[in-house]
C-alpha positions as CSV (number, residue, x, y, z in Angstrom):
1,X,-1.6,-4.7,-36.9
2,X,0.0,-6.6,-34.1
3,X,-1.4,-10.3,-32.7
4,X,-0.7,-12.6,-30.4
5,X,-1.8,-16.4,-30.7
6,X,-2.7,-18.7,-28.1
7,X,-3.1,-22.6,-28.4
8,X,-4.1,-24.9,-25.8
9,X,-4.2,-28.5,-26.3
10,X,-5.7,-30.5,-23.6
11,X,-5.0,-34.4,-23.0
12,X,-8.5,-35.6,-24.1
13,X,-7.9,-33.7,-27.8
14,X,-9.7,-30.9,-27.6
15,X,-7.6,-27.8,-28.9
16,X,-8.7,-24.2,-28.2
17,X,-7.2,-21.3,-30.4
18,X,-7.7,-17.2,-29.5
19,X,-6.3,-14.3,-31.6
20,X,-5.4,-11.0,-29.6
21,X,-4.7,-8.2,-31.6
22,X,-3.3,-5.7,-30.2
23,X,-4.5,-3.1,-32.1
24,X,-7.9,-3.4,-32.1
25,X,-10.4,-0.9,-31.6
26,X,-14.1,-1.2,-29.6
27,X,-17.0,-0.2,-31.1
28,X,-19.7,0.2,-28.7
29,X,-22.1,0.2,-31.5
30,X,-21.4,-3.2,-32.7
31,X,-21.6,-5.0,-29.5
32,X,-23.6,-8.6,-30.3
33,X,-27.5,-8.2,-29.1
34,X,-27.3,-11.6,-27.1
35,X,-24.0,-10.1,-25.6
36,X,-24.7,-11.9,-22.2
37,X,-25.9,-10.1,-19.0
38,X,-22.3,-10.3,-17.1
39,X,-20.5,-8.3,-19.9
40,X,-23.2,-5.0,-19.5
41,X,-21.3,-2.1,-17.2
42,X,-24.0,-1.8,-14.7
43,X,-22.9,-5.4,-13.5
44,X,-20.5,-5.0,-10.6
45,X,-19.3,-2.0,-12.1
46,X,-15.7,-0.9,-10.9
47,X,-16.3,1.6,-8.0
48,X,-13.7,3.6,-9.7
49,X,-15.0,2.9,-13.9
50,X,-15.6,6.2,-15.6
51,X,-17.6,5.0,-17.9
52,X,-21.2,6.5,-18.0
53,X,-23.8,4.0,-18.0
54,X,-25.7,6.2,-20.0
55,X,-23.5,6.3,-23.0
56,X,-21.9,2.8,-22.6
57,X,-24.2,0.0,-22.1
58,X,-21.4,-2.5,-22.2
59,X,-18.2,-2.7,-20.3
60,X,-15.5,-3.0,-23.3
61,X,-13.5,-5.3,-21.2
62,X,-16.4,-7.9,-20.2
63,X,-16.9,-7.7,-24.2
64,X,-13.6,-8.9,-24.7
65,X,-13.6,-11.3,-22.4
66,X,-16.5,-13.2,-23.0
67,X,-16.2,-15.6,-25.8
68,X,-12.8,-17.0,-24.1
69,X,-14.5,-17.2,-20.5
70,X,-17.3,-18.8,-22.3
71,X,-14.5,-21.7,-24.4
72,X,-13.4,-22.4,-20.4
73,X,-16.7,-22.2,-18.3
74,X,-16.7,-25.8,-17.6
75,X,-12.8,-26.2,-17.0
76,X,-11.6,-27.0,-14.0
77,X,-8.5,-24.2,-12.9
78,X,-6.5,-27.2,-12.1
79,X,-6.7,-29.2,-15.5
80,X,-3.0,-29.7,-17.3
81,X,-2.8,-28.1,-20.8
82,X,-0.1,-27.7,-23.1
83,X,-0.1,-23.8,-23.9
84,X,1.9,-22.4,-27.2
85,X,2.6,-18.3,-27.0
86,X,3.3,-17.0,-30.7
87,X,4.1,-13.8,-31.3
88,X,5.7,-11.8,-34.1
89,X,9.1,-12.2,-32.6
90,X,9.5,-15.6,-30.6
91,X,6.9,-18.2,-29.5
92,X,6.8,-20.0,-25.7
93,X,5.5,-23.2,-24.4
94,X,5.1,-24.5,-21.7
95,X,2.5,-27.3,-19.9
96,X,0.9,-25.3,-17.2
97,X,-2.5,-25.5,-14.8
98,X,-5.2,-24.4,-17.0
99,X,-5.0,-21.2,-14.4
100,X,-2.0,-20.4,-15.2
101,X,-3.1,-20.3,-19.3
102,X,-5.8,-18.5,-18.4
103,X,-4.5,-15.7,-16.5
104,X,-1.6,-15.0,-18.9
105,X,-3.9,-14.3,-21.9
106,X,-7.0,-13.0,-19.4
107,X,-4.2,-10.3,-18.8
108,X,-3.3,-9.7,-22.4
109,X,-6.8,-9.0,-23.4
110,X,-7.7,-7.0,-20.9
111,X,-4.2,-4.9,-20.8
112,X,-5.5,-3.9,-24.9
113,X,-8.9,-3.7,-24.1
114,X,-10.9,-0.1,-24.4
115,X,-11.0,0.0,-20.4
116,X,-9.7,3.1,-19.9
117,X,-8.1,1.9,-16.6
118,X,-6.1,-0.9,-18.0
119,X,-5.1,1.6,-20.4
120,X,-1.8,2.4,-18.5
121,X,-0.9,-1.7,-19.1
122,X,-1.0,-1.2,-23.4
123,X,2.8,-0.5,-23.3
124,X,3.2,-3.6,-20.8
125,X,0.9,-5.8,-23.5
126,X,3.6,-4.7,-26.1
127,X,6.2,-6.9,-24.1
128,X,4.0,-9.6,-23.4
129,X,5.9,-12.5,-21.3
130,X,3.2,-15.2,-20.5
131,X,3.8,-16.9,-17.5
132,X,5.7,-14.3,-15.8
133,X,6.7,-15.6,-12.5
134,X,6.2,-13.2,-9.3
135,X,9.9,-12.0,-9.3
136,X,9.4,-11.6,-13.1
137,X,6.2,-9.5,-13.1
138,X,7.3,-7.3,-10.5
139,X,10.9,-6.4,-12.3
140,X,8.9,-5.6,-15.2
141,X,6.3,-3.6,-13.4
142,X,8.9,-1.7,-12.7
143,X,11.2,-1.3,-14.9
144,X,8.2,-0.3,-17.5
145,X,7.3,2.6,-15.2
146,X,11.2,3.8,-14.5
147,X,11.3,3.8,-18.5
148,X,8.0,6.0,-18.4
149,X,9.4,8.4,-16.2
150,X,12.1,8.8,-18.2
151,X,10.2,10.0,-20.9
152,X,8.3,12.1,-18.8
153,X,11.2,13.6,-17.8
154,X,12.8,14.3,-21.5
155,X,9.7,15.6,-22.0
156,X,9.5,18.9,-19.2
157,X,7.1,17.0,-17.2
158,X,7.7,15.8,-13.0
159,X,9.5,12.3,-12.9
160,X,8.0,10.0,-10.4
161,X,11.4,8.4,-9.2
162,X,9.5,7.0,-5.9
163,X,6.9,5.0,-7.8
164,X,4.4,6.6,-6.0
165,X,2.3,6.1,-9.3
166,X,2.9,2.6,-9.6
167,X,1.3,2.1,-6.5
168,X,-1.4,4.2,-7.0
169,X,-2.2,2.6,-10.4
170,X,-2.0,-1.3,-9.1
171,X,-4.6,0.2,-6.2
172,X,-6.8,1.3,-8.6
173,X,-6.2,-2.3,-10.8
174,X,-7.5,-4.3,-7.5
175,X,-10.8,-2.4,-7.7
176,X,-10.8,-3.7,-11.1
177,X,-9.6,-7.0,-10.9
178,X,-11.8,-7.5,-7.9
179,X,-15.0,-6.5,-9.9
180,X,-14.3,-8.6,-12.6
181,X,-14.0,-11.6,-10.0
182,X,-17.4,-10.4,-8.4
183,X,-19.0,-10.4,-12.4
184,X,-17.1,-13.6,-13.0
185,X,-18.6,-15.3,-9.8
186,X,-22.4,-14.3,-10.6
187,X,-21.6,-15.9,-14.5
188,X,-19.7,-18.8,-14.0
189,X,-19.6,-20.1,-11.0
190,X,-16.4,-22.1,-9.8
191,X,-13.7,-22.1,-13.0
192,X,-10.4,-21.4,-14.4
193,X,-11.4,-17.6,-14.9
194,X,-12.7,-16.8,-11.2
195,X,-9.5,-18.3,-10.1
196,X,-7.5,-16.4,-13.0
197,X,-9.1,-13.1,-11.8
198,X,-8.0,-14.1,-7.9
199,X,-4.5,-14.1,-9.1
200,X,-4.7,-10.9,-10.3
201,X,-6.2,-9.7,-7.7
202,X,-3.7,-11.0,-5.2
203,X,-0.4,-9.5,-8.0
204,X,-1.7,-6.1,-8.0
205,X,-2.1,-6.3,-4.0
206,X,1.5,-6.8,-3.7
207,X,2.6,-4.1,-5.8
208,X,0.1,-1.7,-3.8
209,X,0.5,-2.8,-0.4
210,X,4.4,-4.4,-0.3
211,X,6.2,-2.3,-3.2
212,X,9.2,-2.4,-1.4
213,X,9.4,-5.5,-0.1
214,X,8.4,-7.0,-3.2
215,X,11.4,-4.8,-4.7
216,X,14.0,-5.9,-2.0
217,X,13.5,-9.6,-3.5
218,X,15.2,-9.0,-6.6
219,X,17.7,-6.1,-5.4
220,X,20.1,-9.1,-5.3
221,X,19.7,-9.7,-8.7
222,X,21.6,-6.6,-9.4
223,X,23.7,-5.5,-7.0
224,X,24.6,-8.9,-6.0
225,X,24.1,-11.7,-3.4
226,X,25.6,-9.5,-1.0
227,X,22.8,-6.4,-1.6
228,X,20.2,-9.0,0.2
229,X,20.7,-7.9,3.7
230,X,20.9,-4.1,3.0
C-alpha cells in the first residue's frame, strides 16, 4: 500500500488533511446511499466513458472526488494556503493559490481512480510531482510515454516514437476533464474545483493541439541554448 498525504493550512486556522492511496480499489457496491447527485454516471457523462449506466450507477471518479470537492465548496480558487506534499520518499511545500492545491491533488486522485480513462495516468501518479509547472508537466508527459514505448518495444509490440498516442490520449482526457467541469459547475457553483478542473482542461489542450510546440520549449534544455532556433 502506497499513500500520499496532503495538508493545507489556511491563515484563519483551519487545517484540511486528505489520504490518497494509491492502491486502492472501487467497489461499486459500497458506494454511500446519500452519495450526492453530481457523482452518479448519468450526470454529464464523458461522451467517450465506457461505462454502462446499467451496471455502474456511479462514476468511480465523481466518488473519489467528492468528499474533498465537498472540504473546498465554499473556498474561493484565489485564497493563499500553505500546502505540505508527503510521500514515502520526500515531502514538498510550498504556499500556493488554493487552485493550484487543488488541482495537484484533484489530479492525483483522479489519475488512481477506477476511471478506466485515467487509467493510462496510474504510472504518472507513481511519480507524483505536485505543482508541476507547464515546462515540468509537459517533460514528464513525455518522457513517461518514451519510457512506455520502450517497453512496448522489448516486448514485440509497435513503438509509437511519434507520440501519436500521447496526443490521442490527452484528446480523449479533455472530454473528460471538460465533463467533470460541466458536473462540477451544476454542484458547486464558482470554486477552487471548477477552476482546478479549467486547468486541466486547458494542460491536456496543449499536449493535444500544440505537442510540438509545447516540446520545442524545452528542446533547449537538452541540447542547449543554441537548439532554440532549430
Amino acid at each position: 500500500m502506497t499513500n500520499i498525504y496532503y495538508y493545507f493550512t489556511f491563515d484563519d486556522g483551519l487545517e484540511l488533511k486528505f489520504d490518497v492511496d494509491l492502491d486502492r480499489e472501487f467497489d461499486p457496491k459500497r458506494i454511500p446511499a446519500d452519495a450526492p447527485e453530481w457523482t452518479r454516471l448519468g450526470n454529464n457523462q464523458c461522451s467517450n466513458c465506457p461505462l454502462d449506466k446499467a451496471t455502474n450507477s456511479h462514476c468511480p471518479a465523481a466518488i473519489d472526488l467528492d468528499k474533498m470537492a465537498r472540504d473546498f465548496q465554499k473556498l474561493p480558487a484565489h485564497t493563499k494556503a500553505n500546502v505540505r506534499v508527503v510521500t514515502p520518499e520526500r515531502e514538498y511545500v510550498k504556499r500556493v493559490g488554493l487552485e493550484e492545491g487543488v488541482r495537484a491533488l484533484m489530479g492525483l486522485i483522479m489519475a488512481t481512480s477506477a476511471c478506466p480513462v485515467f487509467g493510462v495516468l496510474k504510472a504518472n501518479a507513481r511519480m507524483h510531482l505536485p505543482f508541476a509547472t507547464p515546462h515540468e508537466f509537459i517533460t514528464r508527459s513525455a518522457s513517461m510515454y518514451l519510457l512506455r514505448q520502450y517497453f512496448v518495444a522489448r516486448e514485440g509490440g509497435t513503438p509509437d516514437w511519434e507520440f501519436k498516442g500521447l496526443v490521442k490520449t490527452n484528446e480523449q482526457l479533455q472530454l473528460v476533464n471538460h465533463a467533470f467541469w460541466q458536473r462540477s459547475v451544476t454542484a458547486f457553483q464558482n470554486d477552487a474545483n471548477s477552476k482546478a478542473l479549467l486547468s486541466f482542461f486547458t494542460l491536456s489542450s496543449s499536449v493535444s493541439s500544440s505537442l510540438d510546440a509545447q516540446l520545442a520549449k524545452v528542446k533547449p534544455i537538452f541540447l542547449g541554448p543554441e537548439a532554440a532556433d532549430t
